[in-house]
PDB file with SEQRES, HELIX, SHEET and CRYST1 records, atoms N, CA, C and O in Angstrom:
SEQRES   1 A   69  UNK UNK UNK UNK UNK UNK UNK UNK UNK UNK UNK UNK UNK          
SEQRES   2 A   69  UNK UNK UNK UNK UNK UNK UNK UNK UNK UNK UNK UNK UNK          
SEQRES   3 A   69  UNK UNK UNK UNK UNK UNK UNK UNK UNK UNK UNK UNK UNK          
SEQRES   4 A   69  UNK UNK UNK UNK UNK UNK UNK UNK UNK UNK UNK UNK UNK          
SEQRES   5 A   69  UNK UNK UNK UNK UNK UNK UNK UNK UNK UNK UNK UNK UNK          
SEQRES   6 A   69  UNK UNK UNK UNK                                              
HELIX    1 AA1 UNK A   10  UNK A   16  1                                   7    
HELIX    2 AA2 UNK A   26  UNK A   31  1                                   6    
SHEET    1 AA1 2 UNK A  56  UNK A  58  0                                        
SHEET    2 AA1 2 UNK A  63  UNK A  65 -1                                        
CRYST1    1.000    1.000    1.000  90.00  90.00  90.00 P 1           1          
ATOM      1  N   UNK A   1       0.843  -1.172   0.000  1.00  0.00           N  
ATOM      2  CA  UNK A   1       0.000   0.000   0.000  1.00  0.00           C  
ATOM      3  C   UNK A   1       0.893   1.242   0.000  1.00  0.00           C  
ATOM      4  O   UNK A   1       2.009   1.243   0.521  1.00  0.00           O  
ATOM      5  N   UNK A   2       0.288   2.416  -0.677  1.00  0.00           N  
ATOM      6  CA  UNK A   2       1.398   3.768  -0.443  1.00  0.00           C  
ATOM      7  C   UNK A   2       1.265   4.103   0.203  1.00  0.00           C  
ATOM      8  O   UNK A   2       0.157   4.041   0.736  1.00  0.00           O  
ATOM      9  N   UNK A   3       2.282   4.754   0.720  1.00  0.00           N  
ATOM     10  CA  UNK A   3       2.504   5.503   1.982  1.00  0.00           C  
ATOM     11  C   UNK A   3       1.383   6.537   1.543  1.00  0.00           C  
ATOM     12  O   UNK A   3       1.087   6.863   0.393  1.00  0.00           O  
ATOM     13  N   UNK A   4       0.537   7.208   3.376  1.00  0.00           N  
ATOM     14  CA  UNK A   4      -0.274   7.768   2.998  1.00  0.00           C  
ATOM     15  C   UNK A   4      -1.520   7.525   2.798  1.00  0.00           C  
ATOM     16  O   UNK A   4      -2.405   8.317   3.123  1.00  0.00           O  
ATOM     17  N   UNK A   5      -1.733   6.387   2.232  1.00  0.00           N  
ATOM     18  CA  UNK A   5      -3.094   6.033   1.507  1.00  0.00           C  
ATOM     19  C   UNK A   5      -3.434   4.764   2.863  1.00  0.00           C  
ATOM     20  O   UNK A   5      -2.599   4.313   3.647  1.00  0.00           O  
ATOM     21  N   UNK A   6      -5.117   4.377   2.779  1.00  0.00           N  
ATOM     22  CA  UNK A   6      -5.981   4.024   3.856  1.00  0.00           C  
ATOM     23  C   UNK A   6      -6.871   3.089   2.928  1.00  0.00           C  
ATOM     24  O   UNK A   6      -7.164   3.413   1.777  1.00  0.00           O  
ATOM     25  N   UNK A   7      -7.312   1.798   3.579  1.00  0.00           N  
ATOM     26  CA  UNK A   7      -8.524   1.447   3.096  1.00  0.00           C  
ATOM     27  C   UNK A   7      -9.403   2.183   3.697  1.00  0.00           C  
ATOM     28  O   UNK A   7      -8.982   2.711   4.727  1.00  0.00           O  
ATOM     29  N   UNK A   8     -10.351   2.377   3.448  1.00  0.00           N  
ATOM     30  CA  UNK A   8     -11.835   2.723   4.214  1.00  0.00           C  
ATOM     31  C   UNK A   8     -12.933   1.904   2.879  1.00  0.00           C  
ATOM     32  O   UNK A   8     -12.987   1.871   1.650  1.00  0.00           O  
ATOM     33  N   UNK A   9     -13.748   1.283   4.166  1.00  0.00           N  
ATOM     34  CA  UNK A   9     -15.145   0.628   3.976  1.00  0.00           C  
ATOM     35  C   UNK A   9     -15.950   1.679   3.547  1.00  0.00           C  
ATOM     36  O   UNK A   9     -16.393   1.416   2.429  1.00  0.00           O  
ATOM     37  N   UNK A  10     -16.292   2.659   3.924  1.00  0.00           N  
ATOM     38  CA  UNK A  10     -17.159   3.631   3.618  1.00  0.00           C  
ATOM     39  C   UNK A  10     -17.102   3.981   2.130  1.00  0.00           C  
ATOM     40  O   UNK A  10     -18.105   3.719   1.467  1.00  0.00           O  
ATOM     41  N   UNK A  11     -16.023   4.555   1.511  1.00  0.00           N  
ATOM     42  CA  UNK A  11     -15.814   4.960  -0.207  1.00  0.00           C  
ATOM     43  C   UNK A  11     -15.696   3.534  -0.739  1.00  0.00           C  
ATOM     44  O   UNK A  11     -15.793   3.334  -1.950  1.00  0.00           O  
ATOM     45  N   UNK A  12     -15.496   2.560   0.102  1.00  0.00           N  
ATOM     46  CA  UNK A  12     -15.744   1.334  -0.807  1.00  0.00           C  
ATOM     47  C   UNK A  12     -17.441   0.952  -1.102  1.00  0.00           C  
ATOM     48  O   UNK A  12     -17.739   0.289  -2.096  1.00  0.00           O  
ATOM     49  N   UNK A  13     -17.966   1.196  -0.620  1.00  0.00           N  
ATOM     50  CA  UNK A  13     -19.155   0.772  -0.222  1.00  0.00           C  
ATOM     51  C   UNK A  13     -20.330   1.767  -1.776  1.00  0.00           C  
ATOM     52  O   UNK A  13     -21.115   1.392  -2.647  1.00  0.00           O  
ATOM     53  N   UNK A  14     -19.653   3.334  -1.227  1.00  0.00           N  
ATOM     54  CA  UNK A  14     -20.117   4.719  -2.051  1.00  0.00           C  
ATOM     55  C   UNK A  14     -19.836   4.473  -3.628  1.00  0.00           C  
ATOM     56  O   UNK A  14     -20.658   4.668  -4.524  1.00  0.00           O  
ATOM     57  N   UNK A  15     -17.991   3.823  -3.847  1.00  0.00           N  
ATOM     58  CA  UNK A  15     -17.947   3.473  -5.284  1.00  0.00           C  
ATOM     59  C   UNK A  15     -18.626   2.319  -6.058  1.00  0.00           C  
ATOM     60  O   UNK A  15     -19.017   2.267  -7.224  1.00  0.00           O  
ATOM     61  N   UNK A  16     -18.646   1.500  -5.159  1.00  0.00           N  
ATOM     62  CA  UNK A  16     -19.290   0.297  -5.970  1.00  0.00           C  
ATOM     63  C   UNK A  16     -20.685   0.180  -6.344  1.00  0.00           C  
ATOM     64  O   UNK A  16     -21.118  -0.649  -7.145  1.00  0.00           O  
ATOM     65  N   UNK A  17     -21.661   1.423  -5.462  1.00  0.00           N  
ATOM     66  CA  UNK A  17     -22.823   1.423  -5.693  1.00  0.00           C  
ATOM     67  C   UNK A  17     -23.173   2.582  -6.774  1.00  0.00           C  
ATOM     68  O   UNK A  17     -23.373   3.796  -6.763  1.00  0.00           O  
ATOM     69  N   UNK A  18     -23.126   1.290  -7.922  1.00  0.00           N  
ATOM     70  CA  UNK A  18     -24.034   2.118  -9.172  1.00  0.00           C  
ATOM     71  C   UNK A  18     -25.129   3.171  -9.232  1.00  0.00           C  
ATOM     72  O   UNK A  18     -25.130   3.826 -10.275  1.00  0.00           O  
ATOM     73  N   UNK A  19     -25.958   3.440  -8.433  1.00  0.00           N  
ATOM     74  CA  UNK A  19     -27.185   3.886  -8.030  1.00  0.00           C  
ATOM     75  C   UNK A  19     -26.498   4.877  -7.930  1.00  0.00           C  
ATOM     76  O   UNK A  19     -26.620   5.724  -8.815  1.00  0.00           O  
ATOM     77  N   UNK A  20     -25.613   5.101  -6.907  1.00  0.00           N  
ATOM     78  CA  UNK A  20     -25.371   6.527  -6.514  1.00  0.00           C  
ATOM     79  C   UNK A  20     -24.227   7.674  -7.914  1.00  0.00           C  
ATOM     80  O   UNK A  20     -23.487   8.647  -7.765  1.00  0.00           O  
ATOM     81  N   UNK A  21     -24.525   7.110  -8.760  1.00  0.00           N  
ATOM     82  CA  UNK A  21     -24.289   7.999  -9.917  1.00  0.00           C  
ATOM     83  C   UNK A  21     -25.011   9.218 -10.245  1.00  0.00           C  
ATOM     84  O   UNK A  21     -26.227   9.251 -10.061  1.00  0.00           O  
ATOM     85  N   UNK A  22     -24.444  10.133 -10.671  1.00  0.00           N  
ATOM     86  CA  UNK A  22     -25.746  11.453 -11.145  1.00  0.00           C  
ATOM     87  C   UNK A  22     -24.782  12.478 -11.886  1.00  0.00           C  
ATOM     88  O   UNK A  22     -23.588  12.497 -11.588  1.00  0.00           O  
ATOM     89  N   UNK A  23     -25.244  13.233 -12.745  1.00  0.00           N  
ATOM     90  CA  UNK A  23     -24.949  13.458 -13.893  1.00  0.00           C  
ATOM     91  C   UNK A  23     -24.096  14.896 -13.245  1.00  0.00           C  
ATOM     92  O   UNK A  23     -24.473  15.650 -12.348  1.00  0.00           O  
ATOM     93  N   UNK A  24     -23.149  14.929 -13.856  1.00  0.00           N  
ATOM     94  CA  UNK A  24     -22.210  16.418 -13.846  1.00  0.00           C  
ATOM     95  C   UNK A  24     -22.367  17.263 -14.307  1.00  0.00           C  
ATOM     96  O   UNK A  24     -22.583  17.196 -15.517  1.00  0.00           O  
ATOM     97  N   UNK A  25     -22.358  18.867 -13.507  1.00  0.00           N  
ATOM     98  CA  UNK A  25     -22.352  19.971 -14.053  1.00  0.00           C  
ATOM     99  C   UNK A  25     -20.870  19.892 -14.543  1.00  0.00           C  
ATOM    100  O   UNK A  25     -19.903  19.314 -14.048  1.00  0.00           O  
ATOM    101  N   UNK A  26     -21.025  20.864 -15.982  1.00  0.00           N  
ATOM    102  CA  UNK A  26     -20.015  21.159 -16.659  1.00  0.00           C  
ATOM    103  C   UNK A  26     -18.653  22.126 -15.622  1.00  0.00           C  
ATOM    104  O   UNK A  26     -17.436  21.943 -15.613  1.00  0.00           O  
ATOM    105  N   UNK A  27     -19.449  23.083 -14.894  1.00  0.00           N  
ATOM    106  CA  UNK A  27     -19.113  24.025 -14.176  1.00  0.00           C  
ATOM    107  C   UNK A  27     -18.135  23.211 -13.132  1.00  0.00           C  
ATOM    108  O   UNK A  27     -16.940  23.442 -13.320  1.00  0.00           O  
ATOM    109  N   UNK A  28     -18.415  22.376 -12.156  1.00  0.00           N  
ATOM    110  CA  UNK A  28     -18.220  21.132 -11.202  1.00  0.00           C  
ATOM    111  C   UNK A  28     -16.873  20.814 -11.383  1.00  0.00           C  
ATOM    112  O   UNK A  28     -15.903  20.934 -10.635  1.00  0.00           O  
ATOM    113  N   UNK A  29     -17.038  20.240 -12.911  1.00  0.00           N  
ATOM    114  CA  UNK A  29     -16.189  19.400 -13.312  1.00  0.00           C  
ATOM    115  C   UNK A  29     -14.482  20.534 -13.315  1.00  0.00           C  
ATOM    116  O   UNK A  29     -13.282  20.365 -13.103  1.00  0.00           O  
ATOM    117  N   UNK A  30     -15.362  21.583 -13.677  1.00  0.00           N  
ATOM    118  CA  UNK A  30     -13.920  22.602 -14.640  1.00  0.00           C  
ATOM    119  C   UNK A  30     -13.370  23.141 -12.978  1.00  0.00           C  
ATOM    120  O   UNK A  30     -12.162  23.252 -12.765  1.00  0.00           O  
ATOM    121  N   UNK A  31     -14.527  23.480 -11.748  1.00  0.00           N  
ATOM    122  CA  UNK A  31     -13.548  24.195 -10.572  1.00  0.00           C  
ATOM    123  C   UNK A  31     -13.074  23.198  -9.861  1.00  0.00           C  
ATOM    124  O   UNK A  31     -12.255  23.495  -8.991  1.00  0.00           O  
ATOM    125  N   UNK A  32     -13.408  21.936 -10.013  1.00  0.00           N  
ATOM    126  CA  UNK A  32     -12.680  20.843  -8.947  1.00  0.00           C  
ATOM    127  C   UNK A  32     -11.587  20.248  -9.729  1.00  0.00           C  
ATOM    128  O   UNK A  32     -11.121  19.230  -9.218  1.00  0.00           O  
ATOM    129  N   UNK A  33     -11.149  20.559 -10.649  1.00  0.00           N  
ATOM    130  CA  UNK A  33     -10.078  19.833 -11.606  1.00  0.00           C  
ATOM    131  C   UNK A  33      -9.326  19.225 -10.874  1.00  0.00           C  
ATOM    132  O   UNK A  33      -9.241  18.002 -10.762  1.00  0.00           O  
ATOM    133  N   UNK A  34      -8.467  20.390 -10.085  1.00  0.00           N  
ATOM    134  CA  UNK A  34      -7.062  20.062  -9.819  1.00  0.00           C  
ATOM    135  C   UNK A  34      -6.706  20.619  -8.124  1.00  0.00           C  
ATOM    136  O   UNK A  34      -5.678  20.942  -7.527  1.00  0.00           O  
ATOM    137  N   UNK A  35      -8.329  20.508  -7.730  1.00  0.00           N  
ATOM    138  CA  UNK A  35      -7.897  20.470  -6.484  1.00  0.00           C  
ATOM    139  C   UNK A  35      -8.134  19.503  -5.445  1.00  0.00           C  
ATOM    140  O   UNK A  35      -9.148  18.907  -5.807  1.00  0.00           O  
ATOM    141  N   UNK A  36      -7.673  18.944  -4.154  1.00  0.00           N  
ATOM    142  CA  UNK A  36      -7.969  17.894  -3.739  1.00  0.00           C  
ATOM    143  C   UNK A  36      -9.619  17.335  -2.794  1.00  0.00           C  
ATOM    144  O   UNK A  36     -10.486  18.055  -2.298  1.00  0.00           O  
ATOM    145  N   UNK A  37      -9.560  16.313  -2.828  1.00  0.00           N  
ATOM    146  CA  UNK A  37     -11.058  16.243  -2.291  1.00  0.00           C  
ATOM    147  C   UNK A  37     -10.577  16.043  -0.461  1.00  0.00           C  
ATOM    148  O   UNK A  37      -9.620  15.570   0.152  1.00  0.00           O  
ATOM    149  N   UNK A  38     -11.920  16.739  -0.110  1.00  0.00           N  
ATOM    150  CA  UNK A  38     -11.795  17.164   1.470  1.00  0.00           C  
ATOM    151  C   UNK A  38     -12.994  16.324   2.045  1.00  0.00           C  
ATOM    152  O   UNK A  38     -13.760  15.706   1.306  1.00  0.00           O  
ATOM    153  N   UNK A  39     -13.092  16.342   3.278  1.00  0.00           N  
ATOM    154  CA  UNK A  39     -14.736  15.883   3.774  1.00  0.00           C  
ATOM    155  C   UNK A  39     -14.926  17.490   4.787  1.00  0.00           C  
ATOM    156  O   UNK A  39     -13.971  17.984   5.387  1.00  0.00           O  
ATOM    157  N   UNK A  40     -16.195  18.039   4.788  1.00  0.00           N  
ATOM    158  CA  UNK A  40     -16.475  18.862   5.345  1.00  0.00           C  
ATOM    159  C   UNK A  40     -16.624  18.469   6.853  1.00  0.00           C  
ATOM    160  O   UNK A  40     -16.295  17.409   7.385  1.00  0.00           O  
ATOM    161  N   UNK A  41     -17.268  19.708   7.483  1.00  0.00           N  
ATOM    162  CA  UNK A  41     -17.332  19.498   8.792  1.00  0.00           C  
ATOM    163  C   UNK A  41     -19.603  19.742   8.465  1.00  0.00           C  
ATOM    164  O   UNK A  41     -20.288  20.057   7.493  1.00  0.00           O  
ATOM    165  N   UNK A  42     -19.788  19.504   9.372  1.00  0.00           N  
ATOM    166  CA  UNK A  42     -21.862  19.449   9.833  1.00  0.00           C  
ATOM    167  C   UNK A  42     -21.770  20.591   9.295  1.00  0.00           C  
ATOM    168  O   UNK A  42     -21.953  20.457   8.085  1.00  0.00           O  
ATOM    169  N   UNK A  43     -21.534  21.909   9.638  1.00  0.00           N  
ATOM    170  CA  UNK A  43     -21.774  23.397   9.775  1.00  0.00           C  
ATOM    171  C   UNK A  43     -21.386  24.200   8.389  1.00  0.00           C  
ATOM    172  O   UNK A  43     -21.605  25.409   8.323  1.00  0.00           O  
ATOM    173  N   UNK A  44     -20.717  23.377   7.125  1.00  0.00           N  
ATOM    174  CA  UNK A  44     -20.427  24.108   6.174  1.00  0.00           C  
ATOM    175  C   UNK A  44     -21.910  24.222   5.527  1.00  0.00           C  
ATOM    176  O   UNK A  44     -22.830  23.409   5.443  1.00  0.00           O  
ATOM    177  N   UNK A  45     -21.755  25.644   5.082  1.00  0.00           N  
ATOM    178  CA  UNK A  45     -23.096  25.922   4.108  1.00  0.00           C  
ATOM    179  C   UNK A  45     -22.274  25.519   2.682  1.00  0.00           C  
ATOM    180  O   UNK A  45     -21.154  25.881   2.322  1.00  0.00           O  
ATOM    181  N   UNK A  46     -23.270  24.614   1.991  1.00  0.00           N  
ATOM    182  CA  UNK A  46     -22.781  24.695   0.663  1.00  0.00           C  
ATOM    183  C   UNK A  46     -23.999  25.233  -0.359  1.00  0.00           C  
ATOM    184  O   UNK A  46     -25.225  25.189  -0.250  1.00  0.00           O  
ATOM    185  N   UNK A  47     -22.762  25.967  -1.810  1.00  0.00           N  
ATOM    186  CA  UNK A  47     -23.509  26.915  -2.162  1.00  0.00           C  
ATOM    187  C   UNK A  47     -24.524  25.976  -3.353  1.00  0.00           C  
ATOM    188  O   UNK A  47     -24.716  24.765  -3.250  1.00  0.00           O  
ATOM    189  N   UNK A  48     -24.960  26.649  -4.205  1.00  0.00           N  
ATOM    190  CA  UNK A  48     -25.712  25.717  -5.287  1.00  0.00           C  
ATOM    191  C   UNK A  48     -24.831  26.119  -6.768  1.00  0.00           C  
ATOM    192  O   UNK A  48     -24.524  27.222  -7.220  1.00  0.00           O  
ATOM    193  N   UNK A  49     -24.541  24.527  -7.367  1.00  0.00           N  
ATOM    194  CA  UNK A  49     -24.573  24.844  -8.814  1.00  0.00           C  
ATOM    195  C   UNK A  49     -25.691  24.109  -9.276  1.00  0.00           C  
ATOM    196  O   UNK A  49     -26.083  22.961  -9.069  1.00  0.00           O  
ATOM    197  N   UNK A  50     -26.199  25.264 -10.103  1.00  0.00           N  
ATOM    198  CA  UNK A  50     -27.793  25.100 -10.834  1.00  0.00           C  
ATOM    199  C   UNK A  50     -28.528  24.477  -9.643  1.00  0.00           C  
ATOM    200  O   UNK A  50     -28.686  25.189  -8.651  1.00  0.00           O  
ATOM    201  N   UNK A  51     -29.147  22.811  -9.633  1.00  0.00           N  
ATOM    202  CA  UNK A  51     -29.872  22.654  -8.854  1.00  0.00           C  
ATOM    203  C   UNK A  51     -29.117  21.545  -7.618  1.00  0.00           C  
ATOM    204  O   UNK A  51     -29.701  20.833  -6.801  1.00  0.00           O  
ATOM    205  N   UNK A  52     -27.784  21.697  -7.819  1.00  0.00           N  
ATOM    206  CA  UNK A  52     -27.192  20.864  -6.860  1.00  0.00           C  
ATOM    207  C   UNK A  52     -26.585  21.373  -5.658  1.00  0.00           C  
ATOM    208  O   UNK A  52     -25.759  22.282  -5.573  1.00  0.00           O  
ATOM    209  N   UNK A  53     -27.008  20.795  -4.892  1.00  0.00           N  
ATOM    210  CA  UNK A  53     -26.704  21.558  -3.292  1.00  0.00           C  
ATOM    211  C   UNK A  53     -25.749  21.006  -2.327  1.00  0.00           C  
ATOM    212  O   UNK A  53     -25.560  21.214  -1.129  1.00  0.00           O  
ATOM    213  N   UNK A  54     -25.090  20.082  -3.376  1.00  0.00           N  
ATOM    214  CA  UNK A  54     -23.941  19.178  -2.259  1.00  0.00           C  
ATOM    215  C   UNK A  54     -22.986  19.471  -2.954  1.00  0.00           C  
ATOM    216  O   UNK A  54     -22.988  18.676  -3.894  1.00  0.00           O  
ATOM    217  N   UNK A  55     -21.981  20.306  -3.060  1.00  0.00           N  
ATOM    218  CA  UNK A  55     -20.412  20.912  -3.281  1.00  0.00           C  
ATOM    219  C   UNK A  55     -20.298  21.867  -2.667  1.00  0.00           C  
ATOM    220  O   UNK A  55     -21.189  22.635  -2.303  1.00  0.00           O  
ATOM    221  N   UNK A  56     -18.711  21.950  -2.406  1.00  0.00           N  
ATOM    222  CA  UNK A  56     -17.993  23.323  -2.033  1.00  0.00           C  
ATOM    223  C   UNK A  56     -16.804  23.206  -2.202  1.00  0.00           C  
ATOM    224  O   UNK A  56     -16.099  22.231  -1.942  1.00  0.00           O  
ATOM    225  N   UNK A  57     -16.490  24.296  -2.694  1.00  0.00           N  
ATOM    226  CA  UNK A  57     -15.096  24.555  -3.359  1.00  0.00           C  
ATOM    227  C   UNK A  57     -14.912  25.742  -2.515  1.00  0.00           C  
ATOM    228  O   UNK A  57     -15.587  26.766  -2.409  1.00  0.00           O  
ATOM    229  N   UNK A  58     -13.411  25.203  -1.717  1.00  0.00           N  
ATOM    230  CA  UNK A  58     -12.807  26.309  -1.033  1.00  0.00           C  
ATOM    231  C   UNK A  58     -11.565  26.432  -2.176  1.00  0.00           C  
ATOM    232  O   UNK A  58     -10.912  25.478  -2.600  1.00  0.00           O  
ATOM    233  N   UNK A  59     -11.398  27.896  -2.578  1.00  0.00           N  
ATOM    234  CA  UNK A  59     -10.268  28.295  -3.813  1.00  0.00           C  
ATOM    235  C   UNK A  59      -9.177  28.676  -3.145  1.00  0.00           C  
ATOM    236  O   UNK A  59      -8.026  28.590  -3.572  1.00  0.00           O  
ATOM    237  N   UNK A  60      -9.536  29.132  -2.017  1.00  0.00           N  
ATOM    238  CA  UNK A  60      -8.128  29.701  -0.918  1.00  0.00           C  
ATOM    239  C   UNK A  60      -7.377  28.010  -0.508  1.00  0.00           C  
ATOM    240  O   UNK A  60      -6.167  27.884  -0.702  1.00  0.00           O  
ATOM    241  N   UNK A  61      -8.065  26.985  -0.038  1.00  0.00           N  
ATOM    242  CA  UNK A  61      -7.480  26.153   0.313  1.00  0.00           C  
ATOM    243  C   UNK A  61      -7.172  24.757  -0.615  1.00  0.00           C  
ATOM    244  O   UNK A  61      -6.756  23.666  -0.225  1.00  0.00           O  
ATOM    245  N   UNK A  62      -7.615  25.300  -2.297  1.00  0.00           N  
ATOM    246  CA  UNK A  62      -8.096  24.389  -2.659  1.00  0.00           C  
ATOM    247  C   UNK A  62      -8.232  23.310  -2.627  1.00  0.00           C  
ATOM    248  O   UNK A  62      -7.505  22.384  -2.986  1.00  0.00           O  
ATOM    249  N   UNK A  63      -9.463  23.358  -2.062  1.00  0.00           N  
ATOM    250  CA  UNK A  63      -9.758  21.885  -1.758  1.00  0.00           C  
ATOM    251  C   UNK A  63     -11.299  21.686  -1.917  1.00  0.00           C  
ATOM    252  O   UNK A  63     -12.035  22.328  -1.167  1.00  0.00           O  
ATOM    253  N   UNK A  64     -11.932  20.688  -3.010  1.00  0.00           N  
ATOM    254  CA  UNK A  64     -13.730  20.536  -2.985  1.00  0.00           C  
ATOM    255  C   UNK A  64     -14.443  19.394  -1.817  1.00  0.00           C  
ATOM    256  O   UNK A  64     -14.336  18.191  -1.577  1.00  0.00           O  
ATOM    257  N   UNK A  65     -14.933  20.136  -1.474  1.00  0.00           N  
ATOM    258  CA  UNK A  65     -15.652  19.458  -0.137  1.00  0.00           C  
ATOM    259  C   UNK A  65     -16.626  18.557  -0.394  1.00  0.00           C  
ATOM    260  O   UNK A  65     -17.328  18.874  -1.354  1.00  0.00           O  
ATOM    261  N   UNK A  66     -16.868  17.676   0.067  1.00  0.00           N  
ATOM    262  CA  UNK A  66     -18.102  16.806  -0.351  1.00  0.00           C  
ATOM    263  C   UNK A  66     -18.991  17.118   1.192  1.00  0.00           C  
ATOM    264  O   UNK A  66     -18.700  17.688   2.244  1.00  0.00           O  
ATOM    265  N   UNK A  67     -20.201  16.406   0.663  1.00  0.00           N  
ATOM    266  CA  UNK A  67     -21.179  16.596   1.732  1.00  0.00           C  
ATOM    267  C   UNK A  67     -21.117  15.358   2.861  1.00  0.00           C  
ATOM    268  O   UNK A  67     -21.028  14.208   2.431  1.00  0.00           O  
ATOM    269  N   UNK A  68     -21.151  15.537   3.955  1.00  0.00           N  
ATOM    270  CA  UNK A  68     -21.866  14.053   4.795  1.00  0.00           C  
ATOM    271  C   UNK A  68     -22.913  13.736   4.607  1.00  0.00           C  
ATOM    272  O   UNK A  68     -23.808  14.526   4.308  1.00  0.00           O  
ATOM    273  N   UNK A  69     -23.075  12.354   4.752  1.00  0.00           N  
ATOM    274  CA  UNK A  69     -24.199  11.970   4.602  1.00  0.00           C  
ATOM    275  C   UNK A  69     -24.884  11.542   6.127  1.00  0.00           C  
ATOM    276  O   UNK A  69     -26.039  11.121   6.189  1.00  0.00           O  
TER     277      UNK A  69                                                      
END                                                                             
């Protein structure tokens, strides 16, 4: 395993389930390029692209936040 890197059950569980697919904003795709993925904390407000309400892109830290579930 690399240094660094973790199994976790949880993103195993999230990738393998087909269902939880859903279609990408163009927008999404272009501000999270190249920055790393984070897990938020309860208290982040995230903003909306078009009608999706689970991202956040911090540009100062870049880093895109996903939502908890």
């Amino acid at each position: 395993m690399r240094k660094g890197c973790k199994s976790d059950s949880a993103f195993n569980l999230m990738e393998a389930n087909l269902y939880n697919l859903i279609q990408a904003i163009g927008e999404i795709n272009t501000d999270k390029s190249n920055y790393h993925y984070a897990e938020s904390s309860m208290d982040t407000t995230f903003g909306k692209y078009g009608n999706c309400p689970v991202y956040y892109i911090d540009f100062m830290s870049k880093t895109y936040n996903i939502r908890r579930l």
